[in-house]
C-alpha beads as a LAMMPS data file, in Angstrom:
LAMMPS data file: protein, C-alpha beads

374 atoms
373 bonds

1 atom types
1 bond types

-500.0 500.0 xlo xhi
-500.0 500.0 ylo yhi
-500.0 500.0 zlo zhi

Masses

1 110.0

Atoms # bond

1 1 1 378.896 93.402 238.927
2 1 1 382.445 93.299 239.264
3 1 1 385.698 93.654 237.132
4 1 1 388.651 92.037 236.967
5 1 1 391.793 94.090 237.176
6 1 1 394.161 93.973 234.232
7 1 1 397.705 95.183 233.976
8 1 1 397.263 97.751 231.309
9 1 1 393.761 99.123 233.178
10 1 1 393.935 102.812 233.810
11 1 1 392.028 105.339 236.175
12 1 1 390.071 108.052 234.709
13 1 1 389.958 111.634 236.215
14 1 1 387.164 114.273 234.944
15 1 1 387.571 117.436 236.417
16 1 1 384.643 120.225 235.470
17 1 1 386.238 123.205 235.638
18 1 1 385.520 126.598 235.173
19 1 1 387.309 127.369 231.859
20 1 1 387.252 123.611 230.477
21 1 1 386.482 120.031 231.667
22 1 1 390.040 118.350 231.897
23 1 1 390.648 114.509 231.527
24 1 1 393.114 112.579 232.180
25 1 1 394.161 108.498 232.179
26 1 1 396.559 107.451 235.185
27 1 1 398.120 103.647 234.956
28 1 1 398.632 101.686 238.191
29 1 1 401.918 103.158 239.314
30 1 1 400.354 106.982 238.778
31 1 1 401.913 107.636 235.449
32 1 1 399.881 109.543 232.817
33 1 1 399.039 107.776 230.187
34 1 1 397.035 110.659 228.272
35 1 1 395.169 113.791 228.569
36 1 1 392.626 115.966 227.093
37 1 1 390.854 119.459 227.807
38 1 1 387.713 120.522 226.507
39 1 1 386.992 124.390 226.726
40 1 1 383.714 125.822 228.410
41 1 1 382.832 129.438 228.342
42 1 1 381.290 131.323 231.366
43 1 1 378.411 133.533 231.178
44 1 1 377.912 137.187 233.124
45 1 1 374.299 138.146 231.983
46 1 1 374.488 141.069 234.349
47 1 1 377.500 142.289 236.750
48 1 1 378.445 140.329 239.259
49 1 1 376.490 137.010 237.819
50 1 1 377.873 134.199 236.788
51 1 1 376.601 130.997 234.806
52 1 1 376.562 128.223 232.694
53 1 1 375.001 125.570 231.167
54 1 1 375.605 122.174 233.150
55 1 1 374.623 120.438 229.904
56 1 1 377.847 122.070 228.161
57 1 1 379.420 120.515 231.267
58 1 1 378.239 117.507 229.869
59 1 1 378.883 117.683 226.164
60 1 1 382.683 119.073 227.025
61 1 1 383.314 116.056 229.437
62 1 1 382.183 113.787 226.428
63 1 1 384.635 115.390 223.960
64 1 1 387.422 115.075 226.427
65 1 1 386.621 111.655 227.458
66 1 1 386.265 110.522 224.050
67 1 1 389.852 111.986 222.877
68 1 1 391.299 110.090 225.896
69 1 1 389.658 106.360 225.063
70 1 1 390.488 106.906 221.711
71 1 1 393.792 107.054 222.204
72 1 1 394.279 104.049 225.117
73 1 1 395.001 101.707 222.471
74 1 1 394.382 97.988 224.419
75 1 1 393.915 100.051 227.680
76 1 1 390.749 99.405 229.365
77 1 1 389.210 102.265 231.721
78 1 1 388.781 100.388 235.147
79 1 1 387.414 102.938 237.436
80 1 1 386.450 106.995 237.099
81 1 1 387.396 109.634 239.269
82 1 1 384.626 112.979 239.107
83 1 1 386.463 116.975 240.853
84 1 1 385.093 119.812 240.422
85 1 1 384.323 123.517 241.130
86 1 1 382.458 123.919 244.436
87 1 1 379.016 125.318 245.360
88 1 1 377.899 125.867 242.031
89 1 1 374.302 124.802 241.448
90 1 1 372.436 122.649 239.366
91 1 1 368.898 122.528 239.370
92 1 1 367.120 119.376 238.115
93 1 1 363.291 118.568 237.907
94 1 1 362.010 115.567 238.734
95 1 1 362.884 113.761 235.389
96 1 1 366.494 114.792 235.980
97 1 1 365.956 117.756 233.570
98 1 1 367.994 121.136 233.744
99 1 1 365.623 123.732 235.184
100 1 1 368.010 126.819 234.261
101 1 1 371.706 127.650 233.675
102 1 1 374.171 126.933 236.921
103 1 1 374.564 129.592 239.304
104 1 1 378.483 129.212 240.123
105 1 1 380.942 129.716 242.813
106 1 1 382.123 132.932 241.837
107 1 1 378.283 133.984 241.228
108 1 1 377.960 137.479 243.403
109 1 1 373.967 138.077 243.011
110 1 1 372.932 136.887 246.842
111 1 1 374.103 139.475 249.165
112 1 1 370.913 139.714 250.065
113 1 1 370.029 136.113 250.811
114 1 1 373.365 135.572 252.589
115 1 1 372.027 138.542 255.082
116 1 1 369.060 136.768 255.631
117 1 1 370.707 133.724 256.423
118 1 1 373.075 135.347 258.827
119 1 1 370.334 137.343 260.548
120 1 1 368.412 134.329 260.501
121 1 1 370.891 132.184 262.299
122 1 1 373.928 133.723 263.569
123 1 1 377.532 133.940 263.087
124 1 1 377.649 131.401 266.365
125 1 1 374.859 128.971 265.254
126 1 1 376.740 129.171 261.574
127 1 1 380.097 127.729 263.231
128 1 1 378.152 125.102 265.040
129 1 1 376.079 123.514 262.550
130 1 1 378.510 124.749 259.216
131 1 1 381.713 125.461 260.401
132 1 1 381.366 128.616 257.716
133 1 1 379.673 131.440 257.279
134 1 1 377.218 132.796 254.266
135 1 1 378.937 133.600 251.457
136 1 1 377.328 134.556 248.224
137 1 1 379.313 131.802 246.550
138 1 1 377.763 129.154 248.422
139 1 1 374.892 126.600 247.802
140 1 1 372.113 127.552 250.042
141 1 1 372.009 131.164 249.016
142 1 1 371.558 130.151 245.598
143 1 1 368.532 128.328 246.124
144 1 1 367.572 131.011 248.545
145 1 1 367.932 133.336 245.407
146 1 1 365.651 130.972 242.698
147 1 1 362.863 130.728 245.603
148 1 1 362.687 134.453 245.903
149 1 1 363.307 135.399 242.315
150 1 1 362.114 133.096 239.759
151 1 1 359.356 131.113 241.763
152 1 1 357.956 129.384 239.010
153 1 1 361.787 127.316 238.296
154 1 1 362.167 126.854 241.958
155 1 1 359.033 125.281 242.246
156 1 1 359.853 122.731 239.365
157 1 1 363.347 122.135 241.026
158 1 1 363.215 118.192 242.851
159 1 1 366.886 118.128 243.441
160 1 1 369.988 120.323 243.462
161 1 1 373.815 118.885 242.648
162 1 1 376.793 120.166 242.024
163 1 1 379.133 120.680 238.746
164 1 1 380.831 116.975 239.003
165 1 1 377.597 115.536 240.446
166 1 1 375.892 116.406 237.225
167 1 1 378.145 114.756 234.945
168 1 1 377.830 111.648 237.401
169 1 1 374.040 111.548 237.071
170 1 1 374.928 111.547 233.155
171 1 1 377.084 109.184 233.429
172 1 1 375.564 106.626 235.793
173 1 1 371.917 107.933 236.355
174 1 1 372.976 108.028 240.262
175 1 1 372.515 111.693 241.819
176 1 1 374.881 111.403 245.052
177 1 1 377.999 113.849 246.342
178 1 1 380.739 113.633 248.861
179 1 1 381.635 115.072 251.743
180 1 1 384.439 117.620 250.455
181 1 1 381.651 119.291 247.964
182 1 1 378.986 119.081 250.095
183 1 1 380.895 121.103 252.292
184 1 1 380.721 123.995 250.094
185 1 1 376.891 124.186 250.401
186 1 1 376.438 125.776 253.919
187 1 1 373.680 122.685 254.448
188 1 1 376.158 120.383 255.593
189 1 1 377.153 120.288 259.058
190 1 1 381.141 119.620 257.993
191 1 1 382.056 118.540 262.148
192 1 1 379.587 115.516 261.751
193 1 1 379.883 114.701 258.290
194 1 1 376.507 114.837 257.333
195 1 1 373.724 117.148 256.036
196 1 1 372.553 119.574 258.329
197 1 1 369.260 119.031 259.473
198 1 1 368.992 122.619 261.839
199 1 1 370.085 124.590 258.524
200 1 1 367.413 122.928 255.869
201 1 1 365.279 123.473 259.279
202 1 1 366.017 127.493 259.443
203 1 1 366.198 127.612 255.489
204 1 1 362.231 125.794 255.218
205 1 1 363.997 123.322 252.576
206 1 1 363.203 119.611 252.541
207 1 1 365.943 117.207 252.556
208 1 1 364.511 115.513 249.548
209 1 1 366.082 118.144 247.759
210 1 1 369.982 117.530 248.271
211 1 1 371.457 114.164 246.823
212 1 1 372.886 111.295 248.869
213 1 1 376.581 111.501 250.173
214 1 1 378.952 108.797 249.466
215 1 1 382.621 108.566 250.570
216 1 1 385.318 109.827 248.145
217 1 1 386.790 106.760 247.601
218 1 1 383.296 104.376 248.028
219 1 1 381.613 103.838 244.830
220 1 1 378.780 105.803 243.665
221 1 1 377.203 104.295 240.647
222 1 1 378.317 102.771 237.488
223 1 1 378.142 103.808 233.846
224 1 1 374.914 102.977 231.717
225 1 1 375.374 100.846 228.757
226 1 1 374.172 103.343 226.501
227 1 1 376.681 105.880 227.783
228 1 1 379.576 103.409 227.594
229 1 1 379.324 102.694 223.995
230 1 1 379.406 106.387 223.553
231 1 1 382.194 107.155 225.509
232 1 1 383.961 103.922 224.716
233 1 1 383.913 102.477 228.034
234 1 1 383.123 99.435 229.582
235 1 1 379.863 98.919 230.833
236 1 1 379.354 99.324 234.469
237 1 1 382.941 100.913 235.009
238 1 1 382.642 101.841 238.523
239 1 1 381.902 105.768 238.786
240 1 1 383.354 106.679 243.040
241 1 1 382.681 109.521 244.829
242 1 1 385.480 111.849 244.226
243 1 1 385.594 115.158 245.754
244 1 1 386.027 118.878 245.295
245 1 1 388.529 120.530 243.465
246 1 1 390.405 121.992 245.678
247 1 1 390.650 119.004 248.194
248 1 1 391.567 116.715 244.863
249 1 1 394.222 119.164 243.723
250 1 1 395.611 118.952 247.450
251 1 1 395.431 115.922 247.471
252 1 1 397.631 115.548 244.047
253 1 1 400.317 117.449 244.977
254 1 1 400.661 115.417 248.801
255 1 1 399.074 117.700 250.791
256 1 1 396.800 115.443 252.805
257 1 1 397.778 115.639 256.471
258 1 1 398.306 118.438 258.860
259 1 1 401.300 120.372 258.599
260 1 1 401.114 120.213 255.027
261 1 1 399.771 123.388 253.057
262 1 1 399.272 124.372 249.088
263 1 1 398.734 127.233 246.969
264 1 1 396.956 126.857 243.720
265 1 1 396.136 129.458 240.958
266 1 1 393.280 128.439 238.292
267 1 1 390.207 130.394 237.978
268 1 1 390.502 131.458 241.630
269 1 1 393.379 131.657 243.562
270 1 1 393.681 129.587 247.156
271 1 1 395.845 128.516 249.902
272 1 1 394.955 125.709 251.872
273 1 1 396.205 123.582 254.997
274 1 1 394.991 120.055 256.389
275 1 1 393.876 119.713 259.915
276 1 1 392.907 116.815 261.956
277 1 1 389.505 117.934 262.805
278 1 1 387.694 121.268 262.293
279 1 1 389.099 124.215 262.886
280 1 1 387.280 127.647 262.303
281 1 1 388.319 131.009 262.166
282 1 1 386.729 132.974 265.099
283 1 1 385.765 135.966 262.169
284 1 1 385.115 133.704 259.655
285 1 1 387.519 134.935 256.763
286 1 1 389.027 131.905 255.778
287 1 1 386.470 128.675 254.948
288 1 1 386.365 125.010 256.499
289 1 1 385.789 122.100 254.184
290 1 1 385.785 118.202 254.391
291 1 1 388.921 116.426 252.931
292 1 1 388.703 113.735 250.513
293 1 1 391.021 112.263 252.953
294 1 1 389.012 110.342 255.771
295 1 1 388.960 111.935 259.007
296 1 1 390.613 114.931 257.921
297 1 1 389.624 118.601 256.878
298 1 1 391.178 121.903 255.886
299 1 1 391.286 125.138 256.326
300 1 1 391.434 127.459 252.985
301 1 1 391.157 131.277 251.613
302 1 1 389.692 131.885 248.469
303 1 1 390.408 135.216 246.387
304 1 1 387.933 134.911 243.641
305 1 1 390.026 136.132 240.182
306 1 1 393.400 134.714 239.995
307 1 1 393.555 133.223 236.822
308 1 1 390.327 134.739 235.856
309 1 1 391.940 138.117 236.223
310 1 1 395.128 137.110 233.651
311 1 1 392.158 135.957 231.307
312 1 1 389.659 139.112 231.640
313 1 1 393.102 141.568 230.643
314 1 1 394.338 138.864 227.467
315 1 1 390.010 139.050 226.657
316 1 1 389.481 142.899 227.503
317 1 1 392.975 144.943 227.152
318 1 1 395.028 142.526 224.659
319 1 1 392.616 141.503 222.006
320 1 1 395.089 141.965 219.628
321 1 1 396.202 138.691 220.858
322 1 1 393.086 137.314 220.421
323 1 1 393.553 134.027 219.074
324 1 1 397.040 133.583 219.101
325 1 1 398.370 129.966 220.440
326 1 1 400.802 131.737 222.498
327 1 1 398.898 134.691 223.839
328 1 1 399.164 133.960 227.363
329 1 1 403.246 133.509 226.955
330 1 1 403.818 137.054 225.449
331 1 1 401.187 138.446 228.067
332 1 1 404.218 136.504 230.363
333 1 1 406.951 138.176 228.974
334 1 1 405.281 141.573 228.925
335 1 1 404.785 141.018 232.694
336 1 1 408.617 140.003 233.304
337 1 1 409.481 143.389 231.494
338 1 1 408.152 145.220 234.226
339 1 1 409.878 145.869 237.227
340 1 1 408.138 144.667 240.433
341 1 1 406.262 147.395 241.642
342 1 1 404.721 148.318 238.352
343 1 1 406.063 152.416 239.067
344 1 1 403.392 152.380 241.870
345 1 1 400.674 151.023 239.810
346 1 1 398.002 148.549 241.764
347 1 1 395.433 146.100 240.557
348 1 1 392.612 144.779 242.673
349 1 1 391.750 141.830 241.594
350 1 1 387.287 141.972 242.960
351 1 1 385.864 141.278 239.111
352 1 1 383.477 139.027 241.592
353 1 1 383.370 140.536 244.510
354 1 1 385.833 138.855 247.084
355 1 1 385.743 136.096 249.831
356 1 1 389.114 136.211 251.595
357 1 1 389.961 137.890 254.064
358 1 1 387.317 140.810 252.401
359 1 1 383.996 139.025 252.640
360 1 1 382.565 141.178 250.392
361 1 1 380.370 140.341 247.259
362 1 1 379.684 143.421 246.243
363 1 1 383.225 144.721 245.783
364 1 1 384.539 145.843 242.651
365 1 1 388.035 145.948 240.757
366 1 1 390.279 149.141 240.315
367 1 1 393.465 150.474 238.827
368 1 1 394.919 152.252 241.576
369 1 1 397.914 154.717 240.967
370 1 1 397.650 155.319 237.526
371 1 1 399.999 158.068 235.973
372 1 1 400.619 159.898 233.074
373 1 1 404.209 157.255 233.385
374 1 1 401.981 154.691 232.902

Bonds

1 1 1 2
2 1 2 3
3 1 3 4
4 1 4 5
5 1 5 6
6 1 6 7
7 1 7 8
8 1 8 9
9 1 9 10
10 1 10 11
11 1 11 12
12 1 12 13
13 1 13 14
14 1 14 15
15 1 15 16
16 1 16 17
17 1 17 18
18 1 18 19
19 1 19 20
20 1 20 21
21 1 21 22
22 1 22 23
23 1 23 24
24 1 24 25
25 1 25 26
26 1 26 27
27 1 27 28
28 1 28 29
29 1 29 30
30 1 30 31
31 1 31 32
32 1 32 33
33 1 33 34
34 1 34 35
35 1 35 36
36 1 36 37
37 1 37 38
38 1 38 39
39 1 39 40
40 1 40 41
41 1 41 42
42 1 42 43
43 1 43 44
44 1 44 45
45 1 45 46
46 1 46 47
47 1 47 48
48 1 48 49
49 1 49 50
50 1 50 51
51 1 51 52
52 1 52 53
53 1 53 54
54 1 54 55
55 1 55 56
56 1 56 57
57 1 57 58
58 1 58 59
59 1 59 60
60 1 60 61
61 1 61 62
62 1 62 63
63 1 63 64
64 1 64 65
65 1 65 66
66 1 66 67
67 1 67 68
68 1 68 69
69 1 69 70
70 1 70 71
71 1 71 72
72 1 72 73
73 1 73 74
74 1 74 75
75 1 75 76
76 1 76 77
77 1 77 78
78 1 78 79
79 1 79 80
80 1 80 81
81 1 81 82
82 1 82 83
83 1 83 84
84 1 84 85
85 1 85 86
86 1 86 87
87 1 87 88
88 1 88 89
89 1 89 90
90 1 90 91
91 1 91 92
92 1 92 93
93 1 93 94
94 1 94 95
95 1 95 96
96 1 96 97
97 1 97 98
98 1 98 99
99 1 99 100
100 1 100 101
101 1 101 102
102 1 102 103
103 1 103 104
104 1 104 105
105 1 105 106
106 1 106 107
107 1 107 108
108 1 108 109
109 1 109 110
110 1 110 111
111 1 111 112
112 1 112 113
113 1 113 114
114 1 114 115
115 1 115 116
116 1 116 117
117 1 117 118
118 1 118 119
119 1 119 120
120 1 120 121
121 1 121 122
122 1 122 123
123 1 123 124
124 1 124 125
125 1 125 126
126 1 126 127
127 1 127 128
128 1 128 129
129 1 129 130
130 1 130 131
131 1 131 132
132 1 132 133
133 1 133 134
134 1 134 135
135 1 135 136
136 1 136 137
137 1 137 138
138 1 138 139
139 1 139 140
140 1 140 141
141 1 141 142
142 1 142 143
143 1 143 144
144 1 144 145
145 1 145 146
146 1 146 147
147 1 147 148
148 1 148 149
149 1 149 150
150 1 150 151
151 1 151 152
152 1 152 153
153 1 153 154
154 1 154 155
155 1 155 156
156 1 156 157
157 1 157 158
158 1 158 159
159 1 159 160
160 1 160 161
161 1 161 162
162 1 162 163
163 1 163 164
164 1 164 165
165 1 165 166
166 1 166 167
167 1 167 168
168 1 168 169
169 1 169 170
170 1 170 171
171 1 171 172
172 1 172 173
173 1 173 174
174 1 174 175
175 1 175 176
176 1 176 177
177 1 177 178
178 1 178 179
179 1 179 180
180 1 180 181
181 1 181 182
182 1 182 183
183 1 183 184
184 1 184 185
185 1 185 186
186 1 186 187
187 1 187 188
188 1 188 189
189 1 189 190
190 1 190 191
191 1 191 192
192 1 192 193
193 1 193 194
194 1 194 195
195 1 195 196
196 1 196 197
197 1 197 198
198 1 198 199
199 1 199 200
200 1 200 201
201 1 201 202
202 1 202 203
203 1 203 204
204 1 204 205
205 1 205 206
206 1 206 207
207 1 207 208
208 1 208 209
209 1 209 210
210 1 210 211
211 1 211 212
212 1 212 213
213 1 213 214
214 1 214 215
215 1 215 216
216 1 216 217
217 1 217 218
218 1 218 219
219 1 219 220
220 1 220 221
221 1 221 222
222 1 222 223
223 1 223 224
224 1 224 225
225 1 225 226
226 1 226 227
227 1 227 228
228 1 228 229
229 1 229 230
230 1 230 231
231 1 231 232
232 1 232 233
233 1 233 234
234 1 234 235
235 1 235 236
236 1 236 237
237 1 237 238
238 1 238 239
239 1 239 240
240 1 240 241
241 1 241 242
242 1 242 243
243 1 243 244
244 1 244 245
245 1 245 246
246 1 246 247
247 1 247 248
248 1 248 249
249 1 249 250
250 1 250 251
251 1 251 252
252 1 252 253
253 1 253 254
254 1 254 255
255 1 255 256
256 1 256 257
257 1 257 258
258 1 258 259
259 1 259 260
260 1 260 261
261 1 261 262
262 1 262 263
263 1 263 264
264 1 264 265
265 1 265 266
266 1 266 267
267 1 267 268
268 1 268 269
269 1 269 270
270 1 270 271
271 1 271 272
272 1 272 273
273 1 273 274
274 1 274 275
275 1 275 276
276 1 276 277
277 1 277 278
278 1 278 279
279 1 279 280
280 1 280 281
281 1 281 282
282 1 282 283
283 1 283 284
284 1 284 285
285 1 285 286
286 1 286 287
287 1 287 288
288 1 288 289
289 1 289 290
290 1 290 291
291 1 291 292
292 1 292 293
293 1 293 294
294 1 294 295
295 1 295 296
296 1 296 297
297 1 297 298
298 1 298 299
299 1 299 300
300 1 300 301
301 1 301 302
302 1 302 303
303 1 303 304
304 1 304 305
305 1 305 306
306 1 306 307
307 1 307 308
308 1 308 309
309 1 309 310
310 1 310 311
311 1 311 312
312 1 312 313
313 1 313 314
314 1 314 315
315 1 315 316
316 1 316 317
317 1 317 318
318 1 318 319
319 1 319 320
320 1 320 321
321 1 321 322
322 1 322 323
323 1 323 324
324 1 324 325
325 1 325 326
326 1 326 327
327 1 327 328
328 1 328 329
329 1 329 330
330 1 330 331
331 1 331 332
332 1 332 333
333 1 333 334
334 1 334 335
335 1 335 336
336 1 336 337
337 1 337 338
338 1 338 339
339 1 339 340
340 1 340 341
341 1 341 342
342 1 342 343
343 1 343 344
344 1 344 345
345 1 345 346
346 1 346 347
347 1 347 348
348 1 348 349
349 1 349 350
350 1 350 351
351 1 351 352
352 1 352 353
353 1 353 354
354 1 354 355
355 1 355 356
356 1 356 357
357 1 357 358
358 1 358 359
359 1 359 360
360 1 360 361
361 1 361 362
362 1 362 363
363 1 363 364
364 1 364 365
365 1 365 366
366 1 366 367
367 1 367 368
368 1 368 369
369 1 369 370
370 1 370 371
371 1 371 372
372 1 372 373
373 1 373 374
């Protein structure tokens, strides 16, 4: 099936984030034509877990897509774009069913499994076939984790995805990733570009498990009928590939070759820099991911709570705000009104443990230097 392009055809971006699903409609000469954000609550059952409900992935990323169609006026969608947080895991039975709530990125319950793996294979076997090492955040330990803990889900789990690969397989029945997510996983062998047979070898995993990989750019399935009269989009509008969200928000801002580099702050806070093939830190702090850029890959550090920090003290220590529309301004101002250096007063930011340069899951945030001044 194929469509012909119009003039007044835009691109549509979903990202599933942590704190909402965002959407937004792009024309041909990369103006934005509209927006919408959709909010999403996270779930810490116990400290140092983290969760949620890929099917409230779902239902925000129809809200959001919804407000956007409904406002293109004679706008047709043409193509969709699918980013999203990394190496959080979705586990899916064999009729596509949920099995239990996400584990996600900043999910700090599989020290244990991450030891295993490490033990298991080695820091120098880890470079080879992952260019990473085992961080609790990751994929693999996560399955790791449901085999060991809840048996009975693990054994009903056919396949595992990740946040923006679940709202593909909603929206096009098609259960495939790309590169720059699968590189999250620690079962893809990021050099080669392509899963990693040695570490579903070492793990005792079957391949059948993990989805198919497409290209970022290559075309990945195409949305049901059903789902396009809900959403108010054409039938069979091409659903590609896409990528990760930090290698889609690189690539937004231009930072797509080496040389380049970007900081972001959302949930987590990262800096990242393009290289022209994979480069790995010797001590593994820092991680190293596909691009959704052909041919090229990056280097990036993670600290866990950046944004997630700002929203745990408006949540925890301002709740007279609670509710307010500008709540996060006058938590702003407050923070202008202090003079840097806060009178000697530190905050470390390990609500989820850390990743870089501390590869630590189990540490733990702390007000350092507090006073009677304070």
């Amino acid at each position: 099936m194929t469509m012909a392009h119009r003039r007044d055809d835009v691109i549509l971006g979903v990202d599933v984030g942590t704190s909402g699903v965002k959407v937004l409609a792009m024309d041909a000469r990369g103006g934005v034509v509209e927006t919408a954000t959709a909010p999403l609550t996270l779930q810490t059952p116990h400290p140092g877990w983290a969760e949620q409900d890929p099917d409230a992935w779902w239902a925000a990323s129809r809200e959001a897509v919804c407000t956007v169609t409904s406002r293109l006026g004679g706008a047709r969608v043409a193509a969709i774009g699918l980013s999203g947080q990394m190496h959080s895991s979705v586990f899916l039975d064999a009729r596509g069913a949920v099995v239990r709530p996400a584990l996600l990125w900043c999910d700090a319950r599989t020290g244990a499994e991450c030891d295993e793996i490490t033990a298991r294979v080695g820091p120098e076997r880890l470079r080879e076939w992952t260019c990473n090492a085992a961080l609790a955040g990751f994929t693999l330990p996560k399955i790791l984790w449901l085999r060991k803990h809840e048996p009975e889900a693990f054994a009903r789990t056919a396949k595992v995805v990740l946040a923006k690969d679940y709202v593909r397989y909603r929206l096009t029945g098609a259960l495939a990733t790309d590169p720059s997510d699968a590189s999250g996983t620690l079962l893809y062998d990021v050099a080669h570009d392509r899963w990693s047979r040695d570490m579903l070898d070492a793990a005792g995993l079957p391949a059948s498990l993990l989805p198919s990989v497409v290209a970022s750019a290559e075309i990945s399935g195409r949305v049901t009928p059903d789902v396009a009269a809900d959403l108010g989009l054409p039938a069979g509008t091409p659903v590609v590939g896409g990528g990760s969200d930090n290698a889609c928000a690189a690539l937004g801002v231009g930072v797509a070759a080496p040389g380049d580099a970007a900081a972001s702050w959302g949930t987590s806070g990262i800096v990242l820099a393009p290289t022209s093939r994979p480069v790995v830190d010797p001590l593994l702090r820092a991680h190293t991911f596909r691009h959704a850029v052909p041919d090229t890959w990056y280097v990036i550090g993670v600290v866990l709570s950046a944004g997630a920090a700002f929203a745990w003290v408006r949540d925890q220590l301002a709740r007279d705000l609670a509710g307010l529309p500008d709540a996060d301004q006058r938590l702003d101002a407050e923070a202008a009104s202090v003079a840097p250096g806060a009178g000697g007063l530190t905050f470390l930011p390990y609500l989820q443990g850390e990743r870089t340069p501390h590869r630590d899951p189990s540490a733990r945030g702390a007000l350092v230097g507090l006073t009677l001044a304070h």
